[in-house]
MARFIKE-16565 format. One record per residue (C-alpha): residue number from 1; x, y, z. Coordinates in nm, 2 decimals, always signed. Example, Ala and Ser with C-alpha at 12.3 -4.5 7.8 and 13.67 -1.06 7.14 Angstrom:
2
(tilo 1 (+1.23 -0.45 +0.78)),
(tilo 2 (+1.37 -0.11 +0.71)),
***
This chain:
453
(tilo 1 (-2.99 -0.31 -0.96)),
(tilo 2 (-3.09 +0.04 -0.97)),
(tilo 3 (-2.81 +0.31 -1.11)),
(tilo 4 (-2.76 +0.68 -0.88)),
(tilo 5 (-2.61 +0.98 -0.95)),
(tilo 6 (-2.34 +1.03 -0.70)),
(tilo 7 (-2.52 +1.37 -0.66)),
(tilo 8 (-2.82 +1.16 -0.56)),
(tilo 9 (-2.70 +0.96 -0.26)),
(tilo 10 (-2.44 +1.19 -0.13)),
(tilo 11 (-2.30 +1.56 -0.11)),
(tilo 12 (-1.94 +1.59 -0.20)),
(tilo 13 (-1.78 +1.94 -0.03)),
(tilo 14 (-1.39 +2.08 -0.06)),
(tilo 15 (-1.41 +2.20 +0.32)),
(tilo 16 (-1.15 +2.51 +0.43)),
(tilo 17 (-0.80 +2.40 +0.40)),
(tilo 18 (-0.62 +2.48 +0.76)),
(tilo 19 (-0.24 +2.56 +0.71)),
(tilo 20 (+0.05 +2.34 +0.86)),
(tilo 21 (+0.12 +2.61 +1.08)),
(tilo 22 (-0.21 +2.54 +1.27)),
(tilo 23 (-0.12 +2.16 +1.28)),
(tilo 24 (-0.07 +2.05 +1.67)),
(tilo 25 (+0.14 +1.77 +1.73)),
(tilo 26 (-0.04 +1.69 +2.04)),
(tilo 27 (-0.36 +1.76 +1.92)),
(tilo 28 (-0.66 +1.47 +1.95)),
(tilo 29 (-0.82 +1.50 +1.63)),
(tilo 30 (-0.61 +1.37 +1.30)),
(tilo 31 (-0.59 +1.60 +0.95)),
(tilo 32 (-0.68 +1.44 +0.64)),
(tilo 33 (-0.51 +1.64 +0.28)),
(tilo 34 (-0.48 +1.46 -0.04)),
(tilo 35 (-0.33 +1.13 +0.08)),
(tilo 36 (-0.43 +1.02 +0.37)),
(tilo 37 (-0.36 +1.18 +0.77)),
(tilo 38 (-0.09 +1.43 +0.74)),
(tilo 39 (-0.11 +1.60 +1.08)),
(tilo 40 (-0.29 +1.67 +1.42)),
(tilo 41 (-0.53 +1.93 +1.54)),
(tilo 42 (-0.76 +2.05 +1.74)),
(tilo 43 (-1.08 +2.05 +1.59)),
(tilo 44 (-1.26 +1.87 +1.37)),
(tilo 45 (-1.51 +1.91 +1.08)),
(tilo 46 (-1.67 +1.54 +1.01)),
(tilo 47 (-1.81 +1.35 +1.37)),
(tilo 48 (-1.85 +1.05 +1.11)),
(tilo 49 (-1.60 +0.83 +0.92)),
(tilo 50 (-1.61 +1.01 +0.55)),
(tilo 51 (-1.53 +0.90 +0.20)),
(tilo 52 (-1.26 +1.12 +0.07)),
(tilo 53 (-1.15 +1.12 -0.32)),
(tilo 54 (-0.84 +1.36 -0.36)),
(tilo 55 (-0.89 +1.66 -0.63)),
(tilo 56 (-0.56 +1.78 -0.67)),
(tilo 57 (-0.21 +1.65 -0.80)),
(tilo 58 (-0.07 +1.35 -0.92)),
(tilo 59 (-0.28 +1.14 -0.72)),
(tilo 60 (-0.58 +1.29 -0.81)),
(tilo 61 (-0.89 +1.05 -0.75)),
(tilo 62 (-0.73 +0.83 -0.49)),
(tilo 63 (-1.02 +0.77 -0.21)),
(tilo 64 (-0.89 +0.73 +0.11)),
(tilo 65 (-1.18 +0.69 +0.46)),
(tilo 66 (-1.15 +0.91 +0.71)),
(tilo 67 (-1.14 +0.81 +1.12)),
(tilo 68 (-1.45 +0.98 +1.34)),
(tilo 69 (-1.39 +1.30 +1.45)),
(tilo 70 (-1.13 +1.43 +1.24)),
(tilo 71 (-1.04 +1.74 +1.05)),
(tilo 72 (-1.05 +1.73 +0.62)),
(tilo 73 (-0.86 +1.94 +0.41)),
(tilo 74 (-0.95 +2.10 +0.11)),
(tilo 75 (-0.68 +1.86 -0.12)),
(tilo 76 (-0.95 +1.63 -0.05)),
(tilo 77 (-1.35 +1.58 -0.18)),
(tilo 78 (-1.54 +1.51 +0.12)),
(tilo 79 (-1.85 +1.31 +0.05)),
(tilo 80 (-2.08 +1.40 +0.30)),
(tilo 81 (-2.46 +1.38 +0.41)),
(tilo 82 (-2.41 +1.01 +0.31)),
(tilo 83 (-2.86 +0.87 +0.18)),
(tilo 84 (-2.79 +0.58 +0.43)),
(tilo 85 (-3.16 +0.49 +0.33)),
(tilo 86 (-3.02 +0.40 -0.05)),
(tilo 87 (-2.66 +0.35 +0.02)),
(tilo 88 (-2.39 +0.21 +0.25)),
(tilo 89 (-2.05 +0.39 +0.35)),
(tilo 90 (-1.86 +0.10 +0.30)),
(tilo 91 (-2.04 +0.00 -0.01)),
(tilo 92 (-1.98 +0.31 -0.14)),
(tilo 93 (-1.62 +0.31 -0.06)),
(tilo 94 (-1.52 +0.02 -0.22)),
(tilo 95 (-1.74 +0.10 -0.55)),
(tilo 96 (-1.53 +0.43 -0.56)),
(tilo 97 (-1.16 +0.26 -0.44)),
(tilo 98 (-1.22 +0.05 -0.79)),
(tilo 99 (-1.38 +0.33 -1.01)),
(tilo 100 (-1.16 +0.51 -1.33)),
(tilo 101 (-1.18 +0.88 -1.24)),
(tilo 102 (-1.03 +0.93 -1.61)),
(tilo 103 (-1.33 +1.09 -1.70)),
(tilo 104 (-1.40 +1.32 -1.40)),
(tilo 105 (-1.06 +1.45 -1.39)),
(tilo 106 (-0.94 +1.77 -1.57)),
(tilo 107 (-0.65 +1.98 -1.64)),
(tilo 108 (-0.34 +1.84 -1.80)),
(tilo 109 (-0.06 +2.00 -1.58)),
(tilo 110 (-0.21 +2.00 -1.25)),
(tilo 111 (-0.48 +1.74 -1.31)),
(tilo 112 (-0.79 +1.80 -1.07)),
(tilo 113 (-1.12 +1.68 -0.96)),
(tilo 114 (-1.42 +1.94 -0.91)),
(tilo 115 (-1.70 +1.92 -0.74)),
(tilo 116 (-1.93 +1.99 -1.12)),
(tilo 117 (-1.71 +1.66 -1.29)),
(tilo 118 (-1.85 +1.44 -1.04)),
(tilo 119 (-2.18 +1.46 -1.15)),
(tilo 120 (-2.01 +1.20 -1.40)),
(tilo 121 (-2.03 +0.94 -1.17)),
(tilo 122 (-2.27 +0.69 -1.15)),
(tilo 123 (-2.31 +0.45 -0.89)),
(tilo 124 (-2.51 +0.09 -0.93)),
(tilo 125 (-2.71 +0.01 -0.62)),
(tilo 126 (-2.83 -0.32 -0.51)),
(tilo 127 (-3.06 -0.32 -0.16)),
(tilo 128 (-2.90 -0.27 +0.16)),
(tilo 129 (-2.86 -0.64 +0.26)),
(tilo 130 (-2.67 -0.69 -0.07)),
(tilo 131 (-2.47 -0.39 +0.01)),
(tilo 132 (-2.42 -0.48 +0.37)),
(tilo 133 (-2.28 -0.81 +0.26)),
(tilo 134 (-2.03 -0.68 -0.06)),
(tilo 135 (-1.92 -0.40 +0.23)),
(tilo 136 (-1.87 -0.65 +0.46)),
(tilo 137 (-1.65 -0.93 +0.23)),
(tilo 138 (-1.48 -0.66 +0.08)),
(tilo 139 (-1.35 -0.51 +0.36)),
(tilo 140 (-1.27 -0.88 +0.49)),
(tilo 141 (-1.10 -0.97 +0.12)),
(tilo 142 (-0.88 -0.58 +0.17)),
(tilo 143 (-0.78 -0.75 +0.57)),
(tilo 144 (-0.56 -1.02 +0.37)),
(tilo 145 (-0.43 -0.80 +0.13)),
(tilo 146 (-0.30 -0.55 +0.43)),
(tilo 147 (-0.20 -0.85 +0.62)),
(tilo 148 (+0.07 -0.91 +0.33)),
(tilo 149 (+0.18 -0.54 +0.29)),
(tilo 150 (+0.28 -0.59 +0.70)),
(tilo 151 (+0.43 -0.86 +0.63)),
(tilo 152 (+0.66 -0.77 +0.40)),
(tilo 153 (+0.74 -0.43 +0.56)),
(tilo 154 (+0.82 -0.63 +0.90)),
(tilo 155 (+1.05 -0.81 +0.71)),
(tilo 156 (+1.21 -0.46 +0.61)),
(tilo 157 (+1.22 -0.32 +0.94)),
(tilo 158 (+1.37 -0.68 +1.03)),
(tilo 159 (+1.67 -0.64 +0.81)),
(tilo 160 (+1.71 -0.27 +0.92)),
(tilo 161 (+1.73 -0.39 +1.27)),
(tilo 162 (+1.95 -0.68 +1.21)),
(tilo 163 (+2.20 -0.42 +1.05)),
(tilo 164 (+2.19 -0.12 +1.31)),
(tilo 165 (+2.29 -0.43 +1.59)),
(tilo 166 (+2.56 -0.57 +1.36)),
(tilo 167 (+2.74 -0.25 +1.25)),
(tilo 168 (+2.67 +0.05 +1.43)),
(tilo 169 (+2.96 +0.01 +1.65)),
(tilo 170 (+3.14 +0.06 +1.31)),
(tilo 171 (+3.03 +0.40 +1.23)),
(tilo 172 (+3.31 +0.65 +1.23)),
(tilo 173 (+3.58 +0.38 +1.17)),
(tilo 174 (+3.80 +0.32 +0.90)),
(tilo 175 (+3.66 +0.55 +0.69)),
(tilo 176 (+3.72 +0.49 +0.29)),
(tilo 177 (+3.54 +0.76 +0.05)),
(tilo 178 (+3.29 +0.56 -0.19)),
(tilo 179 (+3.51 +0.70 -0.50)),
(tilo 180 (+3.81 +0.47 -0.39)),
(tilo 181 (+3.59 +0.18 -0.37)),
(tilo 182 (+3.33 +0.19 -0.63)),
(tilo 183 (+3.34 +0.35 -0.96)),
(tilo 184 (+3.03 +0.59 -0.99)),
(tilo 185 (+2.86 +0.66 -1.30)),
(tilo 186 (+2.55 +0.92 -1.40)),
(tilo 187 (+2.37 +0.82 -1.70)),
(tilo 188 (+2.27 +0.87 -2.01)),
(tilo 189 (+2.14 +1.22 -2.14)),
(tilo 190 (+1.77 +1.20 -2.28)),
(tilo 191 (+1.65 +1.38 -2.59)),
(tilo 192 (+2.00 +1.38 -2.76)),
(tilo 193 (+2.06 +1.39 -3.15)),
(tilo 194 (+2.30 +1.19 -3.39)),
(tilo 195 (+2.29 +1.31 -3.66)),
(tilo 196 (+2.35 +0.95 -3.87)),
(tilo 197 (+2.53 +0.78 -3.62)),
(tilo 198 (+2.39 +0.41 -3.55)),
(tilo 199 (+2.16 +0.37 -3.33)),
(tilo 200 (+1.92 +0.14 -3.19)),
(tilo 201 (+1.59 +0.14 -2.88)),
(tilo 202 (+1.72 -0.02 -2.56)),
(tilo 203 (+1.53 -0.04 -2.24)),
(tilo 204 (+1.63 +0.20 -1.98)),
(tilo 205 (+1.57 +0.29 -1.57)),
(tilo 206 (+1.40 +0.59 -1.56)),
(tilo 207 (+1.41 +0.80 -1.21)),
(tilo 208 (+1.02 +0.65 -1.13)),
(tilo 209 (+1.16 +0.29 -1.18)),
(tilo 210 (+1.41 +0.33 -0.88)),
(tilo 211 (+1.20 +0.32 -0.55)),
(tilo 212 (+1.40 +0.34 -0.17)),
(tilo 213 (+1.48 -0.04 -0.13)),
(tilo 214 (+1.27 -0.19 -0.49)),
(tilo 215 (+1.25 -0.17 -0.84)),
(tilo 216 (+0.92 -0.06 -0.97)),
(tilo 217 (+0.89 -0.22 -1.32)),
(tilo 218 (+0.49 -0.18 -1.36)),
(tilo 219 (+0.64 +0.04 -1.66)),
(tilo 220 (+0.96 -0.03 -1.89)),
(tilo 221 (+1.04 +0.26 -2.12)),
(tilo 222 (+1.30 +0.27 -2.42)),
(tilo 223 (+1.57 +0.52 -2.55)),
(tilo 224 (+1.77 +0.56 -2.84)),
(tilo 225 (+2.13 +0.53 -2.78)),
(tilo 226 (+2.49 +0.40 -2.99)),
(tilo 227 (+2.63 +0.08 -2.88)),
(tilo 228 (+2.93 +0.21 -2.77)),
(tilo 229 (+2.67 +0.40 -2.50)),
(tilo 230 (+2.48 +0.10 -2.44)),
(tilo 231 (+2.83 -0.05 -2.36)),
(tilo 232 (+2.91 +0.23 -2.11)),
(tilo 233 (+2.56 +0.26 -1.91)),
(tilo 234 (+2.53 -0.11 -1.91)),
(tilo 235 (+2.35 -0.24 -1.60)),
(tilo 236 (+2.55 -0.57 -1.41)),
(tilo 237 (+2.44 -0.73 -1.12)),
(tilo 238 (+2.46 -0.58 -0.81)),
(tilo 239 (+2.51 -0.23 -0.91)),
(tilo 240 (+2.36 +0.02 -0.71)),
(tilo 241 (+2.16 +0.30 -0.86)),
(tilo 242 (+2.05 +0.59 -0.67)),
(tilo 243 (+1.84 +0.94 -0.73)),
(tilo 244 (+2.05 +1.22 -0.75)),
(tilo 245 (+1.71 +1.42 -0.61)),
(tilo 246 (+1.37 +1.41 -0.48)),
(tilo 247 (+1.20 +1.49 -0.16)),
(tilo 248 (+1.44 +1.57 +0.11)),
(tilo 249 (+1.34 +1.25 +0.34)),
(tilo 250 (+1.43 +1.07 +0.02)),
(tilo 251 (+1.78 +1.13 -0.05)),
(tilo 252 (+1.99 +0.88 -0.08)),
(tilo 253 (+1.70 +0.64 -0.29)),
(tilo 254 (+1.79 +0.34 -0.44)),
(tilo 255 (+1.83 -0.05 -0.48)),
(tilo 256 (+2.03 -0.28 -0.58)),
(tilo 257 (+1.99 -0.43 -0.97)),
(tilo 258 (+1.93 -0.74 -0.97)),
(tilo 259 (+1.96 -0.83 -1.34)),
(tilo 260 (+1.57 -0.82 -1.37)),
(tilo 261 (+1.62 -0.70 -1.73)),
(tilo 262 (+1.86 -0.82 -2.02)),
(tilo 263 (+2.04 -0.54 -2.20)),
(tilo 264 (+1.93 -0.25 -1.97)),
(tilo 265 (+2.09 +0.12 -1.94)),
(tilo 266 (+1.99 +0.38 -1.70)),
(tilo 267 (+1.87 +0.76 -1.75)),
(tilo 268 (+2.11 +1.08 -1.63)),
(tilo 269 (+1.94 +1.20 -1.28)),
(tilo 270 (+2.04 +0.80 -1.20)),
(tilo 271 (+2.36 +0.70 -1.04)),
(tilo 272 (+2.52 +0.40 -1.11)),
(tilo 273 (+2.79 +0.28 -0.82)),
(tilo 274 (+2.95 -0.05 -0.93)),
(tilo 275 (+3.22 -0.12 -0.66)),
(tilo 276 (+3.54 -0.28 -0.74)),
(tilo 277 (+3.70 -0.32 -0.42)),
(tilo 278 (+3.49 -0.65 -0.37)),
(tilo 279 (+3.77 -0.73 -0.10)),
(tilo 280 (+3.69 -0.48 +0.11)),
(tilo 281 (+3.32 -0.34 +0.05)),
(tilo 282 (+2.99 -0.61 -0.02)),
(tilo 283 (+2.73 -0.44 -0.23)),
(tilo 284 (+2.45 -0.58 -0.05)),
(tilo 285 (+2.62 -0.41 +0.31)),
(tilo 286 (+2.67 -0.07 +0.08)),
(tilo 287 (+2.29 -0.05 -0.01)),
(tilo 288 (+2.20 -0.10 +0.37)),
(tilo 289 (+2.50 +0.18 +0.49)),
(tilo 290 (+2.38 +0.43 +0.19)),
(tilo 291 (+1.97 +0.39 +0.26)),
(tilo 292 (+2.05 +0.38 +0.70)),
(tilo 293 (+1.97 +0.70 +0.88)),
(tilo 294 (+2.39 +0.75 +0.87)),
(tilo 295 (+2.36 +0.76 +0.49)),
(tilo 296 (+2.02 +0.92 +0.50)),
(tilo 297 (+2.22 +1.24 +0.74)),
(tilo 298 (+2.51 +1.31 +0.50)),
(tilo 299 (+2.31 +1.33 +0.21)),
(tilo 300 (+2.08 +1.56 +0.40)),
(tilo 301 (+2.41 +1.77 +0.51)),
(tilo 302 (+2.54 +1.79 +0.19)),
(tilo 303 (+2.25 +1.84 -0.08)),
(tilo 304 (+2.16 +2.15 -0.24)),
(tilo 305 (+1.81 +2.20 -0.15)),
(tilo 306 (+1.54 +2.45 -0.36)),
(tilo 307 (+1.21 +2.50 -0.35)),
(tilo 308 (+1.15 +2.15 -0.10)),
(tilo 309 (+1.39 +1.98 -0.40)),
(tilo 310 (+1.67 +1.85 -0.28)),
(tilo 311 (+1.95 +1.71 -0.48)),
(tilo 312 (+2.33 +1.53 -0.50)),
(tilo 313 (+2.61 +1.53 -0.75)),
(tilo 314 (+2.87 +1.33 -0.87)),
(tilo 315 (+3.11 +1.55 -0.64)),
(tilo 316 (+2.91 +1.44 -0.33)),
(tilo 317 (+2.81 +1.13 -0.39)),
(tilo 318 (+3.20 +1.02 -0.48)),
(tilo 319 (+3.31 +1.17 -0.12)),
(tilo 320 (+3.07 +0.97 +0.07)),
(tilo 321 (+3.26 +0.83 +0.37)),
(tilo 322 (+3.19 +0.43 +0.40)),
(tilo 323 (+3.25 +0.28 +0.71)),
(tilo 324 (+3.44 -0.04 +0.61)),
(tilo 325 (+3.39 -0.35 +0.92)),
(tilo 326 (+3.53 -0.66 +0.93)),
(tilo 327 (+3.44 -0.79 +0.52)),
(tilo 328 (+3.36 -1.17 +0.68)),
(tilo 329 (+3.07 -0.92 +0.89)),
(tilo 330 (+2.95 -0.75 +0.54)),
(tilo 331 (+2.94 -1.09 +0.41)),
(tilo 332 (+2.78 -1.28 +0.74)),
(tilo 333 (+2.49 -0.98 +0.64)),
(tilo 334 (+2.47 -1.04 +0.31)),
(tilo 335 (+2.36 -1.40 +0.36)),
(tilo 336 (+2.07 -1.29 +0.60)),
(tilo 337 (+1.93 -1.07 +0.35)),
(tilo 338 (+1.94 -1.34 +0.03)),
(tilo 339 (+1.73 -1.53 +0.28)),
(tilo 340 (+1.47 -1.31 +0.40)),
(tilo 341 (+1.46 -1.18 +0.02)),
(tilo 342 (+1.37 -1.50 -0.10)),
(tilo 343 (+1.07 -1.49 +0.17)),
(tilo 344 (+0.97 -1.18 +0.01)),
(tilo 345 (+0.99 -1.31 -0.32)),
(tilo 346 (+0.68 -1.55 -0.25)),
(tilo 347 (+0.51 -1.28 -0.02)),
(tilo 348 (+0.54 -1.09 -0.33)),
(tilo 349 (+0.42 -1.36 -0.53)),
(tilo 350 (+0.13 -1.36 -0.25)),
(tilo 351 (+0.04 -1.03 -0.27)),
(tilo 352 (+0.04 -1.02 -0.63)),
(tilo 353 (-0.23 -1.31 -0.63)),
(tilo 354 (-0.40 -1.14 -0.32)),
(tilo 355 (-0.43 -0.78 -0.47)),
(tilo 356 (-0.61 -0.99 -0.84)),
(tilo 357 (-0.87 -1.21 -0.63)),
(tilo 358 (-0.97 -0.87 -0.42)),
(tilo 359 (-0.96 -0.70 -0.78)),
(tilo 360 (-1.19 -0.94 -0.97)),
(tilo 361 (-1.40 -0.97 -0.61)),
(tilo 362 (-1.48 -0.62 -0.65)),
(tilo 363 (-1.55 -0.59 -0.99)),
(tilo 364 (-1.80 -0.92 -0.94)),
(tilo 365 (-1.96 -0.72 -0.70)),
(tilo 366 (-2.03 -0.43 -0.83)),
(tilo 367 (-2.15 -0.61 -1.19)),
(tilo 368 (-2.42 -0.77 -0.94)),
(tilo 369 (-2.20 -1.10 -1.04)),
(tilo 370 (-2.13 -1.20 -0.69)),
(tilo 371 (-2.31 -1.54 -0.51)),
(tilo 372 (-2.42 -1.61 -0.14)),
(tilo 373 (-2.43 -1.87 +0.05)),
(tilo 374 (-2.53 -1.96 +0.39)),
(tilo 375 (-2.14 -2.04 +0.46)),
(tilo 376 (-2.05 -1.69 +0.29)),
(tilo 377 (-2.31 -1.52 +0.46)),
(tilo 378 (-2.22 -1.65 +0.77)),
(tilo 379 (-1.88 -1.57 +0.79)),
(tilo 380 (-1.95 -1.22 +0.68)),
(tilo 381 (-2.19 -1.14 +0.95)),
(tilo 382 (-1.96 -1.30 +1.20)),
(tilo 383 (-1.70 -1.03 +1.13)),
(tilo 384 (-1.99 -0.80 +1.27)),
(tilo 385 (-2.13 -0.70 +1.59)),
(tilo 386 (-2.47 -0.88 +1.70)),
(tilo 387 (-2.65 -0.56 +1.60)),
(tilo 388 (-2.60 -0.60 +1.24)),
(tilo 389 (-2.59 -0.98 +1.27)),
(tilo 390 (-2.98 -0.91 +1.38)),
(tilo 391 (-3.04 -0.67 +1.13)),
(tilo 392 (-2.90 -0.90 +0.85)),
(tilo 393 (-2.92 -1.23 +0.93)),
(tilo 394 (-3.15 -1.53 +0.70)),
(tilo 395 (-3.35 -1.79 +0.86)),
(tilo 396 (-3.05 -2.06 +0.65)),
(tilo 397 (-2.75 -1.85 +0.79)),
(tilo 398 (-2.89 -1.91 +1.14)),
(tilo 399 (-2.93 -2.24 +1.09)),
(tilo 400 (-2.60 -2.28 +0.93)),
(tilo 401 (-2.48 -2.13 +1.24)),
(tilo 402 (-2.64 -2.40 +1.45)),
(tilo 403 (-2.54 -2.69 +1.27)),
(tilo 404 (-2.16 -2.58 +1.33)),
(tilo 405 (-2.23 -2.51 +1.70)),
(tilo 406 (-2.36 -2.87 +1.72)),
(tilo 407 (-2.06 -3.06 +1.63)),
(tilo 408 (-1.88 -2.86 +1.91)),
(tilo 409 (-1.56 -2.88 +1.71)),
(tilo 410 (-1.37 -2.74 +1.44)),
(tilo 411 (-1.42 -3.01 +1.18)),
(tilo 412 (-1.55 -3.04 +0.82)),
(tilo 413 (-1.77 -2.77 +0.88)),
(tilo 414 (-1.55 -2.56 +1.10)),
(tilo 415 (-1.49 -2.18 +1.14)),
(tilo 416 (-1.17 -2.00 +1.01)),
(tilo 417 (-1.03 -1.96 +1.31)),
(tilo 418 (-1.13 -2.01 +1.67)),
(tilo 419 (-1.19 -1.66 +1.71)),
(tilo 420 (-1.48 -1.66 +1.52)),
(tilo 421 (-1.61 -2.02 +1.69)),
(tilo 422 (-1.60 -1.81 +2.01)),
(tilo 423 (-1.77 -1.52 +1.86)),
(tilo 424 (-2.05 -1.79 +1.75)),
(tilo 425 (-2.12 -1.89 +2.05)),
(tilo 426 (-2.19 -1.52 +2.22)),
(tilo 427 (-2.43 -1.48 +1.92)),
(tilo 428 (-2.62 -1.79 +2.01)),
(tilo 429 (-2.65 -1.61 +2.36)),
(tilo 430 (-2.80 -1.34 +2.23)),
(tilo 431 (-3.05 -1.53 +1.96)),
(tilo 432 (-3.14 -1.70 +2.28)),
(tilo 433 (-3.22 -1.40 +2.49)),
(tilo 434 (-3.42 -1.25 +2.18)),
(tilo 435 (-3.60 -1.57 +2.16)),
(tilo 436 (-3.49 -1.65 +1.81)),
(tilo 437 (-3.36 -1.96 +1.90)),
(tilo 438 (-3.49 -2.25 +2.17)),
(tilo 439 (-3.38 -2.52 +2.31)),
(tilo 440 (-3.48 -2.81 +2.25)),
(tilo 441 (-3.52 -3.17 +2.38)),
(tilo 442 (-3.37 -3.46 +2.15)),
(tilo 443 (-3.47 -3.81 +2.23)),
(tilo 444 (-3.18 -3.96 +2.02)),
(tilo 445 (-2.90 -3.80 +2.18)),
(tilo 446 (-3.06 -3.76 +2.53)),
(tilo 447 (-2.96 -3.37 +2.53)),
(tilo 448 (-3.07 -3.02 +2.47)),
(tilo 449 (-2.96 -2.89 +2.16)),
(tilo 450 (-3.09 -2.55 +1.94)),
(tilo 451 (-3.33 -2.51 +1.69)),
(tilo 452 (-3.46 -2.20 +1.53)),
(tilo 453 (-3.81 -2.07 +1.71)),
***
């Protein structure tokens, strides 16, 4: 396997960042920035799908693809004038999706990617067959994992649903402000001093730990505090914690605690709201009111906004005006949302296994670790047009092809779905019409069947 410099098989470009004032909603062609489409024009600067690492900002060497005809921002490295004589797009995308730009990115507080640092990046090559294959499983192998993350966010947009149909004939009755029915809490200070006093490390939710609907506990940090503070920001079950401040679309972001951690405080910027009017309000209802577009709309009404920053207080957050239904309603929820969460638990469980098979897939791969077969190859060149089925197929993954045909069935040899089995067959049309494949006389069955020619 040979090694390239990235310089060597591609040209990477920043292109002329167009404003958001240019953006057209109608426009036909999408607008790519740091992360991903952020807009519409009309015009474009790449007729070809494009690799796109972003330069700027906290996600700085994220590499995203790029539709055909669409227009790229300057947020964004565009890879362009792709060697398709040494290298593959899709090859080269998934090499990059799995490679540490740690050393190609600079700057400490606004980290960024130039065009000079990726000269860093080296890139092993294995011939275009190879590459064609890994592109091809890969992209297959990424299929499942998106599969799951719809999954999962259908089963969101299924709860949201269910609760817009049960309760918004509620909103704007019986009225309760959230200060008489929870008690609401902001947390601890960081960065204080004691000056003697006892003290001891406790785990803590910091504001990146609190996600719109999810904990994210990739990272678990520690503070000092007394244990008469550890008392007072405990975390209990079914507390809600919110952001007092983010993005405006954000407001209003939080999740229920679930008692994923023992001993556990929360950060100031964090609120805590722990109702105590269990008779009248269910946490698990609260969460839904609080995150709904209702909730989402007062926060928006009443934050103090700066600079794209928008933010609650205490004040505002106490003042909230819950809609209170019928409790045996809030409850009748409640119970349809323990059950679809326990679906997502093993989705998540799922995805978590998903995302570490594609993650040691790719880095077999790319360590030239990764074994054919005729089965492997097969199903790989199925997920492909007849073109590239042509260009790539072996003499065994023909064959391979014809011995499934033959038992006319899915059976011990079958194909993943029937999809494919269908898909099969039109390539045997073809192979036939190219003359890479006969028929044939057999005197044990009495019938035609294929052979290669």
């Amino acid at each position: 396997m040979d090694i390239f410099n990235l310089f060597d098989i591609t040209t990477p470009k920043q292109w002329k960042t167009i404003s958001s004032g240019d953006f057209d909603v109608k426009g036909k062609y999408s607008v790519y920035g740091a992360n991903g489409i952020i807009g519409k024009t009309n015009s474009y600067n790449h007729e070809e799908e494009t690799i796109l690492i972003t330069c700027r900002g906290a996600t700085c060497g994220s590499v995203n693809l790029s539709e055909p005809y669409s227009y790229v921002n300057g947020n964004a490295m565009a890879l362009d004038k792709v060697d398709e004589s040494k290298v593959t797009t899709k090859y080269l995308y998934h090499f990059l999706k799995q490679y540490n730009f740690q050393n190609v990115i600079t700057g400490s507080a606004q980290p960024q990617i130039t065009r000079e640092s990726l000269r860093k990046v080296e890139v092993p090559l294995p011939d275009l067959e190879t590459q064609n294959k890994i592109g091809a499983i890969l992209d297959k192998a990424k299929a499942i994992v998106d599969k799951r993350e719809q999954t999962i966010a259908k089963y969101d947009e299924l709860l949201r649903a269910t609760f817009l149909e049960m309760f918004l004939k509620y909103q704007g009755t019986n009225i309760i402000s959230l200060v008489d029915l929870a008690d609401i809490k902001s947390g601890l200070t960081k960065g204080k001093e004691y000056l003697g006093k006892s003290t001891r490390m406790v785990a803590y939710m910091r504001v990146a730990n609190v996600q719109d609907g999810f904990l994210d506990l990739n990272e678990i940090k520690e503070i000092e505090a007394t244990e008469e503070e550890i008392e007072r920001y405990n975390l209990a079950v079914d507390d809600l914690l919110l952001t007092e401040g983010g993005d405006p679309d954000k407001l209003g972001r939080g999740t229920l605690w679930k008692g994923e951690i023992d001993d556990c405080i929360f950060q100031n910027h964090i609120f805590r709201v722990r109702v105590k009017e269990m008779e009248l309000l269910n946490p698990i209802f609260l969460s839904f009111q609080v995150s709904s577009l209702y909730g989402k709309n007062y926060f928006l009404k009443a934050a103090k906004q700066t600079s794209g920053i928008a933010s609650i207080n205490s004040t505002q957050l106490k003042a909230f005006p819950v809609y209170v239904p019928p409790l045996e309603m809030q409850y009748k929820f409640s119970q349809i949302v323990l059950k679809v969460e326990k679906i997502k638990a093993m989705l998540f469980s799922m995805r978590k296994e998903t995302r570490q098979l594609f993650s040691a897939l790719s880095q077999y791969s790319f360590q030239g670790k990764l074994k054919f077969n005729s089965a492997v190859d097969l199903e790989i060149l199925l997920e492909n047009d007849y073109e590239f089925f042509k260009k790539n197929s072996s003499i065994q993954s023909i064959q391979f092809l014809l011995e499934r045909l033959e038992k006319d069935e899915l059976n011990d040899k079958k194909f993943y779905d029937p999809g494919s089995y269908d898909k099969a067959v039109r390539l045997l049309f073809e192979l036939l019409k190219d003359n890479k494949v006969k028929q044939v006389f057999d005197k044990k069955t009495s019938g035609v069947k294929f052979a290669i020619e």
